[in-house]
C-alpha positions in Angstrom: 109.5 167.0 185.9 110.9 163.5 185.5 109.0 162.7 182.7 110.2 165.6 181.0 114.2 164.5 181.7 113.4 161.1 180.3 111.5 162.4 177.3 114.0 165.0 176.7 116.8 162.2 176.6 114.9 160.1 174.5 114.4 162.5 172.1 118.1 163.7 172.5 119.0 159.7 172.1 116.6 159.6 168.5 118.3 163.0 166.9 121.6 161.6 167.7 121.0 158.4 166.3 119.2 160.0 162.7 122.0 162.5 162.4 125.4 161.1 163.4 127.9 160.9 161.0 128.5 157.5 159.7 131.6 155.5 161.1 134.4 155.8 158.6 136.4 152.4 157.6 139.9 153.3 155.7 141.3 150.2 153.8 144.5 151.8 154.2 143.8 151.5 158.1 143.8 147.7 157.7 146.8 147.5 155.7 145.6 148.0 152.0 148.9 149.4 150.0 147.7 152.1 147.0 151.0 151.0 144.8 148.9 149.0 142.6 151.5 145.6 143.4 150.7 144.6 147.5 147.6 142.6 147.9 144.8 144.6 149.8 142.3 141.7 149.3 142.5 140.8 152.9 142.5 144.7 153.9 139.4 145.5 152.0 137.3 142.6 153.3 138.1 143.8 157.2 136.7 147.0 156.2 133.7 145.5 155.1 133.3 143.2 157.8 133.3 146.4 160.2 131.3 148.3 158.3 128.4 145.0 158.0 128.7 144.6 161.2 128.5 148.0 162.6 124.9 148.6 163.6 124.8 152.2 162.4 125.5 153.7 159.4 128.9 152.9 157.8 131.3 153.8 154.8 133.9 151.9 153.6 136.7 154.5 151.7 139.0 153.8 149.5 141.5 156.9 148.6 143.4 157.8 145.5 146.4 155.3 144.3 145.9 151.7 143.1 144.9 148.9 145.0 145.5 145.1 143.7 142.7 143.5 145.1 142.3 139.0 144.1 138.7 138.0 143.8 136.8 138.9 146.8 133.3 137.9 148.8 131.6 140.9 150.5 129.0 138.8 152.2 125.8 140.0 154.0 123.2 140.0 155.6 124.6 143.0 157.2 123.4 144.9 160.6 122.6 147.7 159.2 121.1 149.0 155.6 122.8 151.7 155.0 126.8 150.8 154.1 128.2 153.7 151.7 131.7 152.4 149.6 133.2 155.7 148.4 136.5 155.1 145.8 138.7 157.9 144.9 141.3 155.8 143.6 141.6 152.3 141.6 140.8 149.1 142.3 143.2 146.8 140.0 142.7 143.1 139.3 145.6 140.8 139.0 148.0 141.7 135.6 148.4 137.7 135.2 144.3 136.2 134.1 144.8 133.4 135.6 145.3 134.6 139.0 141.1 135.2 139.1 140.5 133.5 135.8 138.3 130.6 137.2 137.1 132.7 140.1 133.9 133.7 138.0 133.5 136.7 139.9 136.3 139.3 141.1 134.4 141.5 143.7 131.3 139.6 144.5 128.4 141.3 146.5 125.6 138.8 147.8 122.8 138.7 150.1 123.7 142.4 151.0 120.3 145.6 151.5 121.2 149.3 151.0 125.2 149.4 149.9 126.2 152.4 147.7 129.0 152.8 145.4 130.2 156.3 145.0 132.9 157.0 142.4 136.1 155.0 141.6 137.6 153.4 138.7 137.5 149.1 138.6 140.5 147.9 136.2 140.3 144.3 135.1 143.5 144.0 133.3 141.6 141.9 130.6 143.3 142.4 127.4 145.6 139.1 128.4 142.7 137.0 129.0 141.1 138.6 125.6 144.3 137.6 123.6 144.1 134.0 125.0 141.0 133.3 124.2 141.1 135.0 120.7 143.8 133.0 119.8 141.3 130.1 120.3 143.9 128.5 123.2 142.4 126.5 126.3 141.6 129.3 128.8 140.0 130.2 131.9 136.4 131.9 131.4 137.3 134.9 133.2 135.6 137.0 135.9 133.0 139.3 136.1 134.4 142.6 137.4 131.4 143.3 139.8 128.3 140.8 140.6 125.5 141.9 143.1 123.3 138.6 144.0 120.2 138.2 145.7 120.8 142.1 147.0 118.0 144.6 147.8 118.4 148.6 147.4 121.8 149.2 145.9 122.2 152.2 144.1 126.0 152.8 142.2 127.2 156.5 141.6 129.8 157.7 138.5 131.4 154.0 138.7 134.0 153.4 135.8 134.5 149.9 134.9 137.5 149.1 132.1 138.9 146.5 130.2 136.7 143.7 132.6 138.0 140.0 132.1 134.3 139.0 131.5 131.0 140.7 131.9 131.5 144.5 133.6 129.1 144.9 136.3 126.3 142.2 136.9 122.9 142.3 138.7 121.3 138.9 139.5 118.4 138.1 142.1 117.9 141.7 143.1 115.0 144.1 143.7 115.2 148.0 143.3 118.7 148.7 141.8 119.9 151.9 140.5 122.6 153.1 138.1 123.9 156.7 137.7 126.4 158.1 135.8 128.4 155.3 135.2 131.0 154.5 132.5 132.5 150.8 131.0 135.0 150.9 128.6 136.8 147.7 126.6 138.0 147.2 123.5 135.2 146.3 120.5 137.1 143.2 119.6 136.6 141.9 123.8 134.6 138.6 124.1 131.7 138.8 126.5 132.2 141.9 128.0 128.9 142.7 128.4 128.7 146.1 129.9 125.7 145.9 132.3 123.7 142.3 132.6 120.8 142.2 134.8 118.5 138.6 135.2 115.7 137.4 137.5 115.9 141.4 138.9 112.8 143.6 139.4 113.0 147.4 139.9 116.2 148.3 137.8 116.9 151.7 136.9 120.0 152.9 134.6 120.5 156.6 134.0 123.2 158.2 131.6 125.7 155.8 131.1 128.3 155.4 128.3 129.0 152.1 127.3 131.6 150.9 124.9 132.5 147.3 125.0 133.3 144.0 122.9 129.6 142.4 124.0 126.3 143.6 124.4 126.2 147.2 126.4 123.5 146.6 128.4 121.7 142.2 128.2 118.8 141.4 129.9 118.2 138.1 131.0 115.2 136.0 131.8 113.2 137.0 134.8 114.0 140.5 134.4 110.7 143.0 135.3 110.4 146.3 135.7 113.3 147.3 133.9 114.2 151.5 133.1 117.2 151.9 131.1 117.2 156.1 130.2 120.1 158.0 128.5 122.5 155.8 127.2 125.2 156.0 124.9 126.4 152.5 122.9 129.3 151.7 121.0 131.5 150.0 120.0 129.6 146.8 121.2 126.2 144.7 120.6 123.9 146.9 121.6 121.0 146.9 123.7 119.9 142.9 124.1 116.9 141.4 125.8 118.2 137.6 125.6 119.7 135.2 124.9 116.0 133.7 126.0 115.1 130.4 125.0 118.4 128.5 126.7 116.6 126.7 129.2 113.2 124.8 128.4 111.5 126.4 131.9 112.6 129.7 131.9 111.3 133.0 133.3 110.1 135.8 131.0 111.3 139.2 130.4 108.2 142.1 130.6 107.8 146.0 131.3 111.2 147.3 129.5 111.6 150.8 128.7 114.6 151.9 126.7 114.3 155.7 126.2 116.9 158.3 124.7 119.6 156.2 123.7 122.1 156.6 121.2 124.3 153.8 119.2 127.5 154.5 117.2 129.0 152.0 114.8 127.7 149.1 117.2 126.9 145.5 115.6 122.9 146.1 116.7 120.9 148.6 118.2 117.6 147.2 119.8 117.6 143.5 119.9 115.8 140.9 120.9 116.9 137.1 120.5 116.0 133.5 121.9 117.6 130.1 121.1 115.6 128.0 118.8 114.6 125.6 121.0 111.3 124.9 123.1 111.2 126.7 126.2 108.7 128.5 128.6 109.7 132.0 128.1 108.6 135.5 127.1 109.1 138.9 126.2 106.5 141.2 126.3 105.5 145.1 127.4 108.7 146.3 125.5 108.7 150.0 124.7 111.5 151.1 122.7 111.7 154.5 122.0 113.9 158.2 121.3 117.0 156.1 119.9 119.5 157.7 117.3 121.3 155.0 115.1 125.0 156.0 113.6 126.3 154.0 110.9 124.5 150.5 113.1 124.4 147.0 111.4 121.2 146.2 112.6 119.5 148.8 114.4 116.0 147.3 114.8 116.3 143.3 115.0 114.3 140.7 116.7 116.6 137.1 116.3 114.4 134.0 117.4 116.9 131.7 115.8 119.9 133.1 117.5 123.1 130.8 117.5 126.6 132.5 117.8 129.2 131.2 115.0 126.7 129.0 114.2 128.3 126.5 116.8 126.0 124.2 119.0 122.6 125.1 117.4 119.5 123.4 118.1 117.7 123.9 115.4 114.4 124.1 116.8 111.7 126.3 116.6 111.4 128.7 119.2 109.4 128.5 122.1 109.7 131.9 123.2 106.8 134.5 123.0 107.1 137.8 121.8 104.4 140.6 121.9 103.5 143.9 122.7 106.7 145.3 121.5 106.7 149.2 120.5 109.2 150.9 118.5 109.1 155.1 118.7 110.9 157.7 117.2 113.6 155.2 115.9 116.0 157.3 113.5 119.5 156.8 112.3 122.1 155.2 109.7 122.2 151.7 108.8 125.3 149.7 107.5 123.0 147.1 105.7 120.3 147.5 103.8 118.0 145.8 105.7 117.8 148.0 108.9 114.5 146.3 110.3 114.8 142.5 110.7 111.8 140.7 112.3 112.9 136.6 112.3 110.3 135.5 114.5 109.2 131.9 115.4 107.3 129.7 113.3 105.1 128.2 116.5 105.0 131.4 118.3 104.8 134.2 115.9 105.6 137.8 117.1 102.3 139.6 117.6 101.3 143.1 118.3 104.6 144.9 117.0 104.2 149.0 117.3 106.3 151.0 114.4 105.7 154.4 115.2 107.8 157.4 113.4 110.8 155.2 112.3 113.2 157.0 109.8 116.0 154.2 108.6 118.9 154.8 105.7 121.0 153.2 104.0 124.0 154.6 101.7 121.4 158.0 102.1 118.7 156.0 100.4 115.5 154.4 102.1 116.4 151.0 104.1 114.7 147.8 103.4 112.8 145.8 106.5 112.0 142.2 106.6 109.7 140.2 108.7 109.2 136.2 108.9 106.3 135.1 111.1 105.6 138.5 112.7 102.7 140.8 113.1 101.6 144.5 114.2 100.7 147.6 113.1 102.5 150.7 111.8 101.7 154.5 112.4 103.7 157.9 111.8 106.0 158.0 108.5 107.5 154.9 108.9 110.7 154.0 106.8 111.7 151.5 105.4 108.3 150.4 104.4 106.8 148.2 106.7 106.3 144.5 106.3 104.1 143.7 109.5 
């Protein structure tokens, strides 16, 4: 009989424990103001610091309004994997860019296993910083809007990010990620707004996202495996970028990329790839590009091995970056130049075992044109323009 009590309470103990709610933390318990002018920086963190250090299951919840929040460090390890951040209203960045200007991050998420975003709206009040440094006046670089470093497990829900001083949301260091539903927004003429920039990640996943921005929508960085990038919509912006590669001379490659079902609209590129021209240890290889639709896109198809931006500062080398194993499929679309299919590969490394297959290209409702320096693969399907692998 007493066995059974203390196996009954045990199990009793374990259902509990799997299926009590998760403690609530409400930033406008700790004194977070939604009028979009009191600082809830200090507010926010304490919620997080409950919620890390709870040893159970926690959610940190943000409700409707607008909360000004300075640049913040939500800082693990935490004591338990599960911490859920669910935003109904806004988090606002400071009106004046130089508040968080040479912070380099706003909200800043590192060393942190299993958080969730659900919902919400992040405003970085960018357009000042923009203006600044379009004039070409001395100013601060900006902040990211949202950086996850050296993180494991993170999954964000139907985030929108707008008008981000710097790059939108940013993934470096971290293992099985996953994107869903979300939404960045900035003006086309923004500098480096990239919309979503992962690096030295593994396990990435982005699903249905809209992405219109000054920058590249989505840039992949060296060290980046594994990467799943499904159901995307680009443009204004740069497109879909692995690189800039090649910066460092021992670098990290990029390999297994999948971009499926994506769609570009008046963007400067479409599927790009693009290293410095300088001697370096990196690669990218096991690229599979396929399902895009290109509208009225300046260079849909374009790999850039002698890539140098304004044509400031370049080095003028060749290339030590390797490129292979790169498949193009079902490509179809609009250029704005004639040549819609630009291969500029290096002279030491030449591109090898490059896949057309089923790529339809116009220009002005005419056939494009392609052109390829140092590259080599194989064509299959109608392929237009005419292929010069």
């Amino acid at each position: 009989m007493a066995n059974t009590m203390v196996y009954l309470l045990v199990l009793s103990f374990l259902f509990t424990s799997l299926f009590a709610a998760p403690t609530t933390y409400n930033v406008v318990s700790f004194g977070a103001k939604p009028d979009g002018r009191t600082d809830s920086t200090k507010a926010f963190l304490s919620a997080w610091s409950e919620s890390c250090g709870s040893a159970s299951e926690a959610t940190v919840y943000v409700p409707l309004g607008r909360f000004l929040l300075r640049s913040a460090v939500f800082e693990g390890p935490c004591k338990n994997s599960r911490i859920t951040i669910r935003i109904d209203g806004t988090l606002v960045a400071p009106s004046d860019f130089q508040v968080i200007g040479d912070a380099e991050n706003w909200l800043f998420f590192q060393h942190v296993n299993g958080v969730t975003i659900n919902g919400g709206i992040l405003d970085g009040q960018g357009t000042g910083l923009w203006a600044c440094k379009n004039s070409g006046k001395d100013c601060p670089d900006g902040a990211t809007s949202i950086r996850f470093s050296n993180s494991n497990n993170i999954a964000i829900n139907g985030l929108t990010s707008l008008n981000s001083q710097l790059y939108h949301i940013v993934f470096n260091g971290c293992d099985n990620v996953k994107l869903q539903g979300v939404k960045v927004s900035a003006s086309g003429n923004s500098p480096n707004t990239d919309g979503i920039h992962v690096q030295s990640s593994t396990g990435v996943t982005i699903l249905n996202t809209k992405i219109s921005t000054g920058d590249d929508c989505v840039s992949i960085g060296p060290g980046t495996t594994n990467l799943w990038i499904e159901n995307v919509a680009c443009g204004p912006g740069h497109g879909i970028s692995i690189g800039s590669l090649g910066k460092n001379a021992n670098e990290a490659g990029v390999q297994n990329v999948t971009v499926t079902t994506a769609t570009f609209t008046g963007s400067q590129n479409g599927l790009r790839i693009k290293s410095w021209g300088r001697l370096s240890t990196g690669f990218a290889r096991n690229i599979l590009f396929q399902h895009a639709t290109m509208n009225n896109v300046k260079n849909p198809i374009i790999i850039d091995q002698h890539y140098c931006p304004h044509n400031r500062g370049c080095p003028g080398q060749v290339s030590g970056v390797k490129i292979s194993d790169v498949t193009y499929r079902d490509i179809h679309g609009t250029s704005t130049t004639k040549i819609a299919v630009k291969f500029d590969c290096s002279s030491k490394y030449p591109c090898s075992r490059i896949k057309l297959e089923d790529v339809k290209l116009t220009y002005n409702n005419q056939p494009a044109a392609a052109s390829c320096s140092n590259a080599g693969g194989s064509v299959s399907g109608v392929v237009q323009p005419n292929s010069c692998l």
